[in-house]
C-alpha positions as CSV (number, residue, x, y, z in Angstrom):
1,X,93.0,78.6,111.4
2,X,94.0,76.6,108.7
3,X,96.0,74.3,108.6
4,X,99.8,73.9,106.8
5,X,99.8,72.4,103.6
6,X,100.8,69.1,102.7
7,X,103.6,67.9,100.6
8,X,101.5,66.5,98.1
9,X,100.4,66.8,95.0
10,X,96.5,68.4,95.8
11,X,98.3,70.9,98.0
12,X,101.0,72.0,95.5
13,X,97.8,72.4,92.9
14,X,96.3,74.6,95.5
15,X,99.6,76.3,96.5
16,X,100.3,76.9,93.1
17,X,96.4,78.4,92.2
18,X,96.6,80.4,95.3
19,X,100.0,82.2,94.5
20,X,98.5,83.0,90.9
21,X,95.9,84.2,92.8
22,X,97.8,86.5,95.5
23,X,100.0,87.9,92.8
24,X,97.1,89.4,90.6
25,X,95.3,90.9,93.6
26,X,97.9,92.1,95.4
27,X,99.8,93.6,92.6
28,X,96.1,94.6,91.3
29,X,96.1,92.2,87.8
30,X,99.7,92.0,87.3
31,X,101.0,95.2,87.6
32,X,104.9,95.4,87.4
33,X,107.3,97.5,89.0
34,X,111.1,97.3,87.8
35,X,114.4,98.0,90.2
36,X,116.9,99.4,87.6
37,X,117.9,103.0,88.3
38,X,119.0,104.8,84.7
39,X,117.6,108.2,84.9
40,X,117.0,109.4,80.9
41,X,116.9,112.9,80.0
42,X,115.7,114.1,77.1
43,X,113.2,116.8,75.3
44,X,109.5,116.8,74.9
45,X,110.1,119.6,72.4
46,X,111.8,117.1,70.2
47,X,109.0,114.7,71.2
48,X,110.3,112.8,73.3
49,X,110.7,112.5,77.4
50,X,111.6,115.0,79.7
51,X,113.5,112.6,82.8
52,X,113.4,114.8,86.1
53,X,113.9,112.1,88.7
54,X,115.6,108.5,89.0
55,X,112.5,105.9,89.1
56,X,112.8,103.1,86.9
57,X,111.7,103.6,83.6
58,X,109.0,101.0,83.4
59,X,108.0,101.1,86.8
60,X,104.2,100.5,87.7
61,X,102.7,102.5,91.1
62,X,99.8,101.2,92.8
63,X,99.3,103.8,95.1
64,X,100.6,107.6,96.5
65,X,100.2,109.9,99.6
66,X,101.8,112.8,100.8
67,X,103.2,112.9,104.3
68,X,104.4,116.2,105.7
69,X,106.4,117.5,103.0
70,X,107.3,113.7,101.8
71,X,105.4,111.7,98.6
72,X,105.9,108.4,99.1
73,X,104.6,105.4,96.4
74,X,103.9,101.9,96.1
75,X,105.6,99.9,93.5
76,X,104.4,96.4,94.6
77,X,108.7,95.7,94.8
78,X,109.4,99.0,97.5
79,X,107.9,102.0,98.8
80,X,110.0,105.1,97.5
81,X,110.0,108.9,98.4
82,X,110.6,112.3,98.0
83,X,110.7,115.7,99.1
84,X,107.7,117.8,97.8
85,X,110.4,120.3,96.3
86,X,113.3,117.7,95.7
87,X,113.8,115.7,92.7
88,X,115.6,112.3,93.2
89,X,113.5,109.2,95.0
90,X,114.8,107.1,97.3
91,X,113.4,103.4,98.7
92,X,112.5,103.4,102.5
93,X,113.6,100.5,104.7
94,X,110.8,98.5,105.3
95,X,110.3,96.5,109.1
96,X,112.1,93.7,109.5
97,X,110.9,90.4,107.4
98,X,109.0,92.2,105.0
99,X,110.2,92.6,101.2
100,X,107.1,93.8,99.1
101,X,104.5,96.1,99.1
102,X,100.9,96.6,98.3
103,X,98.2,99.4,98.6
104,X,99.1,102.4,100.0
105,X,96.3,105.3,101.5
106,X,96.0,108.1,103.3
107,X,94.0,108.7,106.3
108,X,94.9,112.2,107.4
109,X,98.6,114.6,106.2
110,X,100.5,112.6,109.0
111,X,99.0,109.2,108.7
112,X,99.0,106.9,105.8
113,X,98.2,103.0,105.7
114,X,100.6,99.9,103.8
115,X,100.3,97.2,103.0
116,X,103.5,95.0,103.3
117,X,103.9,91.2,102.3
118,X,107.0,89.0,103.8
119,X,109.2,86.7,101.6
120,X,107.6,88.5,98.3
121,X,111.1,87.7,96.7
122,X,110.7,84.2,97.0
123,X,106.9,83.5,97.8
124,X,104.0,85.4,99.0
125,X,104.3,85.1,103.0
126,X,102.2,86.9,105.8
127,X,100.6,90.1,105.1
128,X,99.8,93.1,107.6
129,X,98.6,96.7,107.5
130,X,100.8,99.0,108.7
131,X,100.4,102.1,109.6
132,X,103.1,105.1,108.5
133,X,103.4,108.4,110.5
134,X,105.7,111.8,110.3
135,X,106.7,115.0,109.2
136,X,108.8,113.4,107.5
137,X,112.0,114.7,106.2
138,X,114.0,112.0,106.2
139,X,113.5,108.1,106.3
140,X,114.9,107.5,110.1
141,X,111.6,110.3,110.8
142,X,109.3,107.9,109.4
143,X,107.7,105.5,111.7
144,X,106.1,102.0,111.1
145,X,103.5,100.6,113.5
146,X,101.8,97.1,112.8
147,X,98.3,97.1,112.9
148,X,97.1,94.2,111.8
149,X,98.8,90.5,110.4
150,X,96.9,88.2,108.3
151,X,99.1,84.6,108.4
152,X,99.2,82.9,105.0
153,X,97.8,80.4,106.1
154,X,94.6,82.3,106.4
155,X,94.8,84.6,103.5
156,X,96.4,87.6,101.9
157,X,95.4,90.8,102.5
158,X,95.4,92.2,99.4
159,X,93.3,95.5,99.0
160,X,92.6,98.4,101.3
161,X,89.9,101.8,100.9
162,X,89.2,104.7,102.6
163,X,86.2,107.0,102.4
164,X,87.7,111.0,102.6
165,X,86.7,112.8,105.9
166,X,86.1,109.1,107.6
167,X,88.7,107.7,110.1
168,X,88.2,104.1,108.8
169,X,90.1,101.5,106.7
170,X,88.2,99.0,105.1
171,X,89.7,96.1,103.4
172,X,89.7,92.9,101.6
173,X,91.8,89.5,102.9
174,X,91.3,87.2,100.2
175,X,91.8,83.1,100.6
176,X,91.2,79.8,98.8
177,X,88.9,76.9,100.2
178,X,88.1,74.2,98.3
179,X,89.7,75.6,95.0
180,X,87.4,78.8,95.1
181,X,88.8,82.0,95.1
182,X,86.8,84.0,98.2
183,X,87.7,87.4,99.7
184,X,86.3,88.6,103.3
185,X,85.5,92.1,103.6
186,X,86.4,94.1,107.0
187,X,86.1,97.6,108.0
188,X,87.7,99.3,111.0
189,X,90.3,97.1,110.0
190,X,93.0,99.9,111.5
191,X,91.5,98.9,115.2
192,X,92.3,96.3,117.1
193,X,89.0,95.1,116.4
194,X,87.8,95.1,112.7
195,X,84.3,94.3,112.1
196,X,83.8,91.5,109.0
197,X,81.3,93.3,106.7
198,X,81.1,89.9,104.5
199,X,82.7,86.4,104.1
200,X,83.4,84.3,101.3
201,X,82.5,86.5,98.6
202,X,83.8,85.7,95.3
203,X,84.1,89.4,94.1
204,X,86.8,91.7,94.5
205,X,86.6,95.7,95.6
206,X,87.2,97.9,93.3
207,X,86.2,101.4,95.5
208,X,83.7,102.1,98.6
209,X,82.5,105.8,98.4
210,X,80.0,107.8,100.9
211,X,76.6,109.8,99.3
212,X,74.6,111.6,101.5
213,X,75.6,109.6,103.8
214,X,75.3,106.1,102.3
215,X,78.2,103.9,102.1
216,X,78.7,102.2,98.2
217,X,81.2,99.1,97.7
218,X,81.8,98.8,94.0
219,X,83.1,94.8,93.2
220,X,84.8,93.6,89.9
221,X,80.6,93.3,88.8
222,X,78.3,94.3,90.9
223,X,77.7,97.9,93.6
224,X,76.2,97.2,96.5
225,X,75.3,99.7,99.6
226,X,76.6,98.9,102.6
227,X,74.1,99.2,105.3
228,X,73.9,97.7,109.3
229,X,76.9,96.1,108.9
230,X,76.2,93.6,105.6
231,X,76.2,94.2,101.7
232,X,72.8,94.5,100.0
233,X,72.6,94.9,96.1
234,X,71.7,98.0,94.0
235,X,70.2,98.2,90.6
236,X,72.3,100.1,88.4
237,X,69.9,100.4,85.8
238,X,68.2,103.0,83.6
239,X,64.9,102.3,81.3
240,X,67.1,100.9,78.6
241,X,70.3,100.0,79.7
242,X,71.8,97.2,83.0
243,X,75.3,97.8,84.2
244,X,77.7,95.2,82.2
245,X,81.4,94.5,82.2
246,X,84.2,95.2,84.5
247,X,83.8,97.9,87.6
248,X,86.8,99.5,87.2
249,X,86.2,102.1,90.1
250,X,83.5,104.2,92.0
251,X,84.1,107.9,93.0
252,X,82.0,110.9,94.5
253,X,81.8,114.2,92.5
254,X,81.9,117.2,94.6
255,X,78.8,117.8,92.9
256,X,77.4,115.2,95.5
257,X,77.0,112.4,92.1
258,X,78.2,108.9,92.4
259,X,80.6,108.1,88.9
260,X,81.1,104.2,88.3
261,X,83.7,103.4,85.2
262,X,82.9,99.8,83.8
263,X,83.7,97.6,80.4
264,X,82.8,100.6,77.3
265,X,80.5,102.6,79.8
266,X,80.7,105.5,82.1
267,X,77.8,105.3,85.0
268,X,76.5,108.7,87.0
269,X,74.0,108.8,89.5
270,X,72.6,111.7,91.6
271,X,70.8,109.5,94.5
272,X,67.7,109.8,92.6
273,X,68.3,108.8,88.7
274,X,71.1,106.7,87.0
275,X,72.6,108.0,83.6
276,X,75.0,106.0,81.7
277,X,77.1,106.6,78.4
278,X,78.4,104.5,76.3
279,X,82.0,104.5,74.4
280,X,82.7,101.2,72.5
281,X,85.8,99.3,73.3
282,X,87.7,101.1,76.4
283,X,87.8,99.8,79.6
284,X,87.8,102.6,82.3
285,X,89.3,102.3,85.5
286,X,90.0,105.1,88.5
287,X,88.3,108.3,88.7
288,X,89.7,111.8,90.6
289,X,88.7,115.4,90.3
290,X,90.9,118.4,89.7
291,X,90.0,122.1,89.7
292,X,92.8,123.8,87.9
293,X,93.3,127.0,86.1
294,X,93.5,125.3,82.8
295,X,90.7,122.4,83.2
296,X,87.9,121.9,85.8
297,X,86.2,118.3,86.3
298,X,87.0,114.4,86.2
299,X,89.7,112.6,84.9
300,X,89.1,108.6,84.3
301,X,91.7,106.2,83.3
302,X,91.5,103.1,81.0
303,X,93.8,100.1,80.2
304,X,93.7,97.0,78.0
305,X,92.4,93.9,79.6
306,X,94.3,91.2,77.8
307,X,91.7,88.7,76.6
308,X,89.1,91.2,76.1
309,X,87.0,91.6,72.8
310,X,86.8,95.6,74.6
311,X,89.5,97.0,73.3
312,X,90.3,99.8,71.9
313,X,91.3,99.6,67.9
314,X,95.2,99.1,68.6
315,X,94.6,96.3,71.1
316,X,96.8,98.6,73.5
317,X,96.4,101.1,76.9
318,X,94.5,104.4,75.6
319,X,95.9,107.2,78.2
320,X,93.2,108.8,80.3
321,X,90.0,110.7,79.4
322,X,88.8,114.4,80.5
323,X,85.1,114.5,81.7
324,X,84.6,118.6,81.4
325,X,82.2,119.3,84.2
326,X,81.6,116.0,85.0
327,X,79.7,115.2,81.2
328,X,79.9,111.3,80.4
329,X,78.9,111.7,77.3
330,X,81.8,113.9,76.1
331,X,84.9,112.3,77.0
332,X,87.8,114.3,75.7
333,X,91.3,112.8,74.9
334,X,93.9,115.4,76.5
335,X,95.1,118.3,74.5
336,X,98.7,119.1,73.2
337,X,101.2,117.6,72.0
338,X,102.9,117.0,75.4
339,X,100.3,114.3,76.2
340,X,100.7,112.1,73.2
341,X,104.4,112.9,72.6
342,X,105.7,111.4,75.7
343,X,103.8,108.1,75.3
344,X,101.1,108.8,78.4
345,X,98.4,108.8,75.6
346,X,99.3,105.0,75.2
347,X,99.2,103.9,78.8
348,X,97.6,101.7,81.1
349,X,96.5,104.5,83.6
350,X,95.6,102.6,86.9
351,X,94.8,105.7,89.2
352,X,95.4,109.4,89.9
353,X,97.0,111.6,93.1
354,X,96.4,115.5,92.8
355,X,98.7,117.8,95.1
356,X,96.3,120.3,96.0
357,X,98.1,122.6,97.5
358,X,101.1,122.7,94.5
359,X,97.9,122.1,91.6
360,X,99.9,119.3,90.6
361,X,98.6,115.8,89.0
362,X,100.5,112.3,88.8
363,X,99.4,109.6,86.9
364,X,99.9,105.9,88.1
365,X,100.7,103.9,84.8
366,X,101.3,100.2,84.3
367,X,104.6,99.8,83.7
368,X,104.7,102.7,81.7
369,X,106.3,105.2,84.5
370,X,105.4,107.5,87.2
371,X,103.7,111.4,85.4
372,X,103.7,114.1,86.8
373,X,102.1,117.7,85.1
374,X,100.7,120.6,85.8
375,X,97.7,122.4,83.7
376,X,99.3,125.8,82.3
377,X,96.6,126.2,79.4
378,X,93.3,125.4,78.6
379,X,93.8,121.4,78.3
380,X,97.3,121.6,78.3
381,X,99.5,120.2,80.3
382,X,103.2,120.1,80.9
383,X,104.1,116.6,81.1
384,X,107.5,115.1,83.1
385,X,108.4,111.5,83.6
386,X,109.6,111.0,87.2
């Protein structure tokens, strides 16, 4: 356990550092989430937005699930929900102590994990997992159990995975020592007893993914295959070309292929050969997979990393990109004029949640909103802003 910091200068360097630190993991690079409620209504026919809900504006979500007939999101500031068929969002009580919110997943229909942060109005307190249960029709039928707290004093926990079809949570608790910026990985971690994978890594998670029955963490740079408990590095290679830049994300096809998005390159690999294609200045982020009447195969975001020479030519967010039966080499900017007439085309798209069971599709933007569509043509989609 460390100890509390001291009043003095050294320890208001460090405090300082490791708030700067907390606030672009947790809020995954400095994502922003407003609290104003000024529904707009408007047209896409006239190009401009169609408004169907009351969520901010500008607001940024880190994360979705669906709970019985309930979304709920992560804004960083407040979890929010709805009904499946309803239309307005409202922000659900959080336990006692706790103001702000982080990654949100989904273990099972009933059962979804949070993370929540104390004092996040006024400076980044404990964290803890908690986990979320119900049917869910209103917020009194949603319950929170604490799982697991991480003090400040020994870290933040400040990312959390799951693997589809596998009951465990894995996750990241990052602290400082000695001025370095190190992150422990855990998995199990909604047990009473989760098992460290790795200590003191100076790498962030970006996705862990199962093929054929081999687990793959993918880290701001590098994939590694988690195997007997520890982290042991893979090659992503081919003949000519070694994986570069950013690790935006990792996913699994249900093709049974491994996609890996990085800095200007999309990675595939079939447990036997990698493939990689390159497409100069976009930076690619979170993958998902949608099977719908008017488009079949994987979606990838990208976003603008400020700083970067990988940009794309306006030095802004680019949308998201349509990999038609899982091709890398022909990524596809979205059809129709709904797409580029409501602004998504020049987002920062940070992830994806697909209703299955209504064929619908939201997009997680920075600061640019909360989508929602539905395919209705070939490559065509019908675009509101929630």
């Amino acid at each position: 356990m460390c100890s509390r910091a001291k009043t003095n200068s050294r320890a208001k360097t460090k405090k300082s550092f490791t708030l700067l630190y907390v606030l672009m993991v947790v809020l995954a690079s400095l994502f922003y989430s407003c609290t104003e409620l000024e529904p707009v209504f408007a047209s896409i026919e006239n190009e401009e937005i169609i408004r169907t809900s009351n969520l901010p504006d500008k607001v940024t979500t880190l994360g979705m699930v669906r709970i019985g007939d309930l979304y709920v999101i992560s804004t960083g500031g407040a979890l929010y929900r709805r009904k499946v068929d309803g239309e307005n969002w409202t922000v659900i009580p959080l336990p006692d102590g706790h103001q702000g919110v982080g990654d949100i997943v989904s273990l099972d229909p009933l059962a979804s994990y949070v993370i929540l942060i104390k004092d996040y109005h006024v400076n980044i307190g404990d964290t803890a997992l908690f986990q979320i249960n119900g049917d869910a029709s209103t917020d009194t039928q949603l319950t929170f159990t604490s799982v697991q707290t991480v003090s400040k004093a020994d870290g933040v926990l400040s990312r959390i995975f799951i693997i589809e079809g596998q009951d465990n949570v894995f996750a990241n608790v990052s602290k400082q020592e000695d001025g370095a910026a190190l992150i422990d990985y855990y998995q199990n971690y909604q047990t009473a007893s989760p098992q460290l994978i790795e200590s003191d890594r100076n790498d962030y998670t970006t996705g862990f993914v199962d093929l054929n029955g081999v687990t793959y963490v993918s880290t701001q740079s590098q994939l590694f295959e988690l195997s007997a408990g520890s982290l042991n590095m893979v090659d992503v290679k081919t003949a000519e070309d070694n994986l570069t830049g950013l690790i935006g994300g990792a996913y699994v096809s249900l093709a049974n292929e491994l996609y890996l998005s990085a800095q200007d390159s999309i990675w595939k690999y079939d447990a036997t050969t990698w493939t990689v294609a390159t497409h100069p200045n976009i930076q690619f982020t979170r993958f998902i997979e949608i099977d719908e009447v008017g488009f079949a195969g994987i979606l990838v975001g990208t976003r603008f990393i400020p700083g970067s020479v990988l940009t794309n030519s306006f030095g802004s967010d680019d949308g998201y990109r349509e990999l038609a039966g899982g091709d890398i080499a022909e990524i596809a900017i979205p059809a129709g004029n709904k797409y580029s007439s409501g602004n998504l085309n020049m987002a920062g798209v940070l992830g994806f949640f697909h209703d299955d069971i209504l064929d619908t599709l939201f997009v997680f933007t920075s600061s640019q909103g909360l989508w929602r569509g539905s395919y209705v043509a070939s490559r065509d989609v019908d675009w509101f802003l929630e």
